[in-house]
C-alpha positions in Angstrom: 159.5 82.8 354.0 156.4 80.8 351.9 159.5 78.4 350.6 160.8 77.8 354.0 157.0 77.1 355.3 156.6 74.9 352.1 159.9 72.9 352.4 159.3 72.6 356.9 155.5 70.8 355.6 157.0 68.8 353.1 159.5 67.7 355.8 156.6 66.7 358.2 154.5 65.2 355.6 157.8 63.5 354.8 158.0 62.0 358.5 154.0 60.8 358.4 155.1 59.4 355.3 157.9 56.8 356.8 156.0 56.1 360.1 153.5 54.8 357.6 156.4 53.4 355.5 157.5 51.7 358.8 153.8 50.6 360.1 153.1 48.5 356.9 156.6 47.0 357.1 155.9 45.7 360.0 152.8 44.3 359.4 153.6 42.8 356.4 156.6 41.3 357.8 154.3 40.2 360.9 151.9 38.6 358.2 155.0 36.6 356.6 156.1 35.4 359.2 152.8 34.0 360.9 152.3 32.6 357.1 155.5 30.6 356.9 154.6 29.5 360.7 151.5 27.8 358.9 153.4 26.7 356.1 155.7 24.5 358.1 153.3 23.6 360.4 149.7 23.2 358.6 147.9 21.3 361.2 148.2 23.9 363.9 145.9 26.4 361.0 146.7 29.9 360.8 146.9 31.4 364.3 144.1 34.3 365.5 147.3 36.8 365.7 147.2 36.7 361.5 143.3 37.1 361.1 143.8 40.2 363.3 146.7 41.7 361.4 144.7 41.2 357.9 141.5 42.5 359.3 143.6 45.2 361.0 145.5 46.1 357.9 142.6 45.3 355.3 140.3 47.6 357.3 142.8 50.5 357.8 143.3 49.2 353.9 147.5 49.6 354.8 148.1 46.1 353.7 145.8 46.1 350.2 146.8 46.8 346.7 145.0 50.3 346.8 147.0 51.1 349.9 149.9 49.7 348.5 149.5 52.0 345.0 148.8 55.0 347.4 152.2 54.0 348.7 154.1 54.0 345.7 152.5 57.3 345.1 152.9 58.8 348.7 156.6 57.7 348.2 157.0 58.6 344.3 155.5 62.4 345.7 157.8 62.3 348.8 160.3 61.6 346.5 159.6 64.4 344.0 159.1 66.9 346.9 162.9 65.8 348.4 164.1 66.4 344.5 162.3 69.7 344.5 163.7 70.6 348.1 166.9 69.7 346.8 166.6 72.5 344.0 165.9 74.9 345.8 168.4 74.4 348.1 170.9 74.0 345.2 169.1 77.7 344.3 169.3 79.0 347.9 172.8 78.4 348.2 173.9 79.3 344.6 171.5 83.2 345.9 173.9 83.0 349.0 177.1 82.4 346.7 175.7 85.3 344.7 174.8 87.3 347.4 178.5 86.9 349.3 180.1 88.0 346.2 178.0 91.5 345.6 178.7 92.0 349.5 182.4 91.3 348.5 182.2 93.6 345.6 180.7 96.6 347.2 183.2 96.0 350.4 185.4 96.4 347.7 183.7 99.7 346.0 183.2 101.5 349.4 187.3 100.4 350.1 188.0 102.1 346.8 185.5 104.9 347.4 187.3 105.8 350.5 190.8 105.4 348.7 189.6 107.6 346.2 187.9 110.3 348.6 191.2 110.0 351.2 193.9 110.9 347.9 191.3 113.7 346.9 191.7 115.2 349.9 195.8 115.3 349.7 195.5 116.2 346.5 193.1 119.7 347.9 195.3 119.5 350.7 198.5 119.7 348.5 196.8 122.1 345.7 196.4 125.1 348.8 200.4 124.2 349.6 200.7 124.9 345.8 198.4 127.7 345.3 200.1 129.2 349.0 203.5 128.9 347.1 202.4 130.3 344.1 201.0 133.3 345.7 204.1 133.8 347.6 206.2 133.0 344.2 203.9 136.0 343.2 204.7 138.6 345.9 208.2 137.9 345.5 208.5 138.6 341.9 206.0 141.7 342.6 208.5 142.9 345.1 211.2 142.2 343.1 210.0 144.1 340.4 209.4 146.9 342.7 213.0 146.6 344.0 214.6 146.9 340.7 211.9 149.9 339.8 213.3 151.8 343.0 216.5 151.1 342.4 216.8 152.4 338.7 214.4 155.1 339.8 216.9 155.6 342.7 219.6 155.6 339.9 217.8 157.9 337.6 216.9 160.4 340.5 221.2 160.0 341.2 221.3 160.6 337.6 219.5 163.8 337.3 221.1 165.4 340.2 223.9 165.0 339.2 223.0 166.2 335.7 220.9 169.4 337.9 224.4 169.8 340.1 225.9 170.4 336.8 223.7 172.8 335.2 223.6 174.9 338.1 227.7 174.5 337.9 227.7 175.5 334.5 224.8 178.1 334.6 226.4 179.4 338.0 230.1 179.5 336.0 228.3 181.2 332.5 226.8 183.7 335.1 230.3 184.7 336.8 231.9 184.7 332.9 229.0 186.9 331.9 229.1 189.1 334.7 233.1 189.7 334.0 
Protein backbone atom coordinates (compact mmCIF):
# COMPACT_ATOMS: atom_id res chain seq x y z
CA UNK A 1 0.00 0.00 0.00
CA UNK A 2 3.05 2.68 1.04
CA UNK A 3 4.53 1.74 -2.72
CA UNK A 4 1.30 2.37 -4.36
CA UNK A 5 0.85 5.84 -2.28
CA UNK A 6 4.58 6.58 -3.22
CA UNK A 7 4.30 5.69 -6.96
CA UNK A 8 0.30 7.73 -7.20
CA UNK A 9 2.64 11.11 -5.62
CA UNK A 10 5.34 10.59 -7.88
CA UNK A 11 2.66 10.54 -10.62
CA UNK A 12 1.22 13.94 -9.42
CA UNK A 13 4.47 15.52 -8.76
CA UNK A 14 5.13 14.12 -12.18
CA UNK A 15 2.03 16.18 -13.69
CA UNK A 16 3.17 19.63 -11.70
CA UNK A 17 6.31 18.77 -13.21
CA UNK A 18 5.14 19.13 -17.06
CA UNK A 19 2.53 21.92 -16.55
CA UNK A 20 5.77 23.69 -15.43
CA UNK A 21 7.64 21.92 -18.32
CA UNK A 22 4.82 23.35 -20.57
CA UNK A 23 4.53 27.01 -18.80
CA UNK A 24 8.28 27.89 -19.45
CA UNK A 25 7.90 26.53 -23.00
CA UNK A 26 5.67 28.85 -23.66
CA UNK A 27 7.13 31.63 -22.34
CA UNK A 28 10.29 31.14 -23.71
CA UNK A 29 8.97 30.56 -27.05
CA UNK A 30 6.66 33.78 -26.42
CA UNK A 31 10.11 35.67 -25.58
CA UNK A 32 11.69 34.29 -29.06
CA UNK A 33 9.39 35.24 -30.93
CA UNK A 34 8.76 38.91 -29.60
CA UNK A 35 12.87 39.00 -29.92
CA UNK A 36 13.04 38.09 -33.62
CA UNK A 37 9.94 40.62 -34.05
CA UNK A 38 12.59 43.29 -32.86
CA UNK A 39 15.27 41.79 -34.66
CA UNK A 40 13.66 42.30 -38.09
CA UNK A 41 12.14 45.32 -37.21
CA UNK A 42 14.57 47.40 -34.72
CA UNK A 43 12.93 50.74 -34.98
CA UNK A 44 9.59 49.72 -33.61
CA UNK A 45 12.02 48.65 -29.92
CA UNK A 46 11.02 45.75 -28.08
CA UNK A 47 7.32 45.75 -27.47
CA UNK A 48 5.76 46.17 -23.60
CA UNK A 49 4.33 42.37 -24.21
CA UNK A 50 8.36 41.18 -23.78
CA UNK A 51 9.25 43.36 -20.68
CA UNK A 52 6.17 41.73 -19.14
CA UNK A 53 7.13 38.20 -19.97
CA UNK A 54 10.79 38.72 -18.61
CA UNK A 55 9.64 40.44 -15.52
CA UNK A 56 7.00 37.86 -15.28
CA UNK A 57 9.29 34.97 -15.76
CA UNK A 58 12.47 36.62 -14.06
CA UNK A 59 10.28 37.30 -10.99
CA UNK A 60 8.53 33.79 -10.77
CA UNK A 61 12.50 33.11 -11.73
CA UNK A 62 10.90 30.25 -14.52
CA UNK A 63 12.79 31.83 -17.33
CA UNK A 64 16.51 32.20 -15.33
CA UNK A 65 19.42 29.94 -15.26
CA UNK A 66 18.65 28.92 -11.56
CA UNK A 67 15.12 28.05 -12.74
CA UNK A 68 16.38 26.48 -15.61
CA UNK A 69 19.08 24.16 -13.43
CA UNK A 70 16.07 23.39 -11.04
CA UNK A 71 14.54 22.21 -14.27
CA UNK A 72 17.03 19.94 -15.43
CA UNK A 73 16.96 18.67 -11.94
CA UNK A 74 13.05 18.54 -11.42
CA UNK A 75 13.20 16.64 -14.88
CA UNK A 76 16.57 14.57 -14.15
CA UNK A 77 14.45 13.45 -10.53
CA UNK A 78 11.15 12.92 -12.54
CA UNK A 79 13.09 10.94 -14.63
CA UNK A 80 14.77 8.83 -11.99
CA UNK A 81 11.40 8.44 -10.17
CA UNK A 82 9.66 7.02 -13.75
CA UNK A 83 12.93 4.60 -13.88
CA UNK A 84 12.31 3.60 -10.30
CA UNK A 85 8.40 3.29 -10.91
CA UNK A 86 9.40 1.27 -13.72
CA UNK A 87 11.27 -1.29 -11.41
CA UNK A 88 8.97 -1.78 -9.36
CA UNK A 89 6.47 -2.45 -11.69
CA UNK A 90 8.96 -4.80 -13.50
CA UNK A 91 9.07 -6.27 -9.56
CA UNK A 92 5.28 -6.14 -9.12
CA UNK A 93 4.52 -7.96 -12.06
CA UNK A 94 7.47 -10.47 -11.91
CA UNK A 95 5.55 -11.09 -7.62
CA UNK A 96 2.21 -11.57 -9.70
CA UNK A 97 4.03 -14.08 -12.19
CA UNK A 98 5.39 -15.69 -9.03
CA UNK A 99 2.38 -15.49 -7.27
CA UNK A 100 0.11 -17.10 -10.33
CA UNK A 101 2.41 -19.90 -10.45
CA UNK A 102 2.31 -21.03 -6.41
CA UNK A 103 -1.64 -20.62 -6.97
CA UNK A 104 -1.07 -22.98 -9.99
CA UNK A 105 1.02 -25.33 -8.01
CA UNK A 106 -1.10 -25.71 -4.94
CA UNK A 107 -4.39 -26.03 -7.45
CA UNK A 108 -2.29 -28.60 -8.50
CA UNK A 109 -1.32 -30.16 -4.90
CA UNK A 110 -5.02 -29.96 -3.53
CA UNK A 111 -6.09 -31.76 -7.30
CA UNK A 112 -3.55 -34.43 -6.39
CA UNK A 113 -4.49 -34.35 -2.70
CA UNK A 114 -7.96 -35.25 -3.61
CA UNK A 115 -6.75 -37.87 -6.27
CA UNK A 116 -4.79 -39.32 -3.68
CA UNK A 117 -7.59 -39.16 -0.80
CA UNK A 118 -10.48 -40.40 -3.58
CA UNK A 119 -8.15 -43.91 -4.58
CA UNK A 120 -7.49 -44.28 -0.71
CA UNK A 121 -10.86 -44.54 -0.20
CA UNK A 122 -11.36 -47.52 -3.03
CA UNK A 123 -8.61 -48.92 -1.96
CA UNK A 124 -10.53 -49.08 2.09
CA UNK A 125 -13.48 -49.64 0.16
CA UNK A 126 -12.02 -52.62 -1.85
CA UNK A 127 -9.73 -53.99 1.30
CA UNK A 128 -13.49 -54.64 3.38
CA UNK A 129 -14.62 -56.51 -0.10
CA UNK A 130 -11.31 -58.44 0.47
CA UNK A 131 -11.26 -58.84 4.10
CA UNK A 132 -15.43 -59.80 3.58
CA UNK A 133 -14.19 -62.58 1.12
CA UNK A 134 -11.55 -63.65 3.15
CA UNK A 135 -13.72 -64.22 6.06
CA UNK A 136 -16.16 -66.01 4.00
CA UNK A 137 -13.08 -68.02 2.30
CA UNK A 138 -12.55 -68.74 6.10
CA UNK A 139 -16.06 -70.12 7.11
CA UNK A 140 -16.01 -72.16 4.09
CA UNK A 141 -12.87 -73.97 4.72
CA UNK A 142 -14.06 -74.11 8.56
CA UNK A 143 -17.19 -75.83 7.39
CA UNK A 144 -15.47 -77.84 5.17
CA UNK A 145 -13.35 -79.11 7.57
CA UNK A 146 -16.22 -79.83 9.80
CA UNK A 147 -17.89 -81.64 6.85
CA UNK A 148 -15.19 -83.99 6.19
CA UNK A 149 -14.80 -84.42 10.33
CA UNK A 150 -18.57 -85.62 10.31
CA UNK A 151 -18.35 -87.54 7.60
CA UNK A 152 -15.20 -89.75 8.62
CA UNK A 153 -16.66 -89.60 12.10
CA UNK A 154 -19.95 -90.75 10.42
CA UNK A 155 -17.78 -93.41 8.75
CA UNK A 156 -15.98 -94.44 11.80
CA UNK A 157 -19.27 -94.55 13.93
CA UNK A 158 -20.55 -96.95 10.56
CA UNK A 159 -17.33 -98.59 11.22
CA UNK A 160 -17.70 -99.57 14.73
CA UNK A 161 -21.16 -100.76 14.45
CA UNK A 162 -20.59 -102.73 12.28
CA UNK A 163 -17.51 -104.09 13.99
CA UNK A 164 -20.06 -104.00 17.56
CA UNK A 165 -22.89 -105.99 15.16
CA UNK A 166 -20.22 -108.41 14.76
CA UNK A 167 -18.96 -109.06 18.17
CA UNK A 168 -22.28 -109.44 19.36
CA UNK A 169 -22.75 -112.00 16.24
CA UNK A 170 -19.76 -113.79 17.21
CA UNK A 171 -20.20 -113.48 21.10
CA UNK A 172 -24.01 -114.32 20.56
CA UNK A 173 -22.80 -117.54 18.07
CA UNK A 174 -19.66 -118.60 20.90
CA UNK A 175 -22.55 -118.37 23.46
CA UNK A 176 -25.05 -120.83 21.51
CA UNK A 177 -21.68 -123.19 20.67
CA UNK A 178 -20.84 -123.03 24.37
CA UNK A 179 -24.15 -123.71 25.62
CA UNK A 180 -24.31 -126.95 23.22
Amino acid sequence: MEVKNQLEEERKNQEVMEVRLVHDQKLLKESMMALVSHLQNPKNGLPASIFNIITTSTSSNETSFASLMNNNWLQEELHGKQNQESQMQKELDNLKDILTFEKQNLEMAIYDCDKFSSLCNEKDAELKVFEKIHEELKACSMLRTAEETKNRLLSEKSSLEEKIVELEKKKSSEASERYY
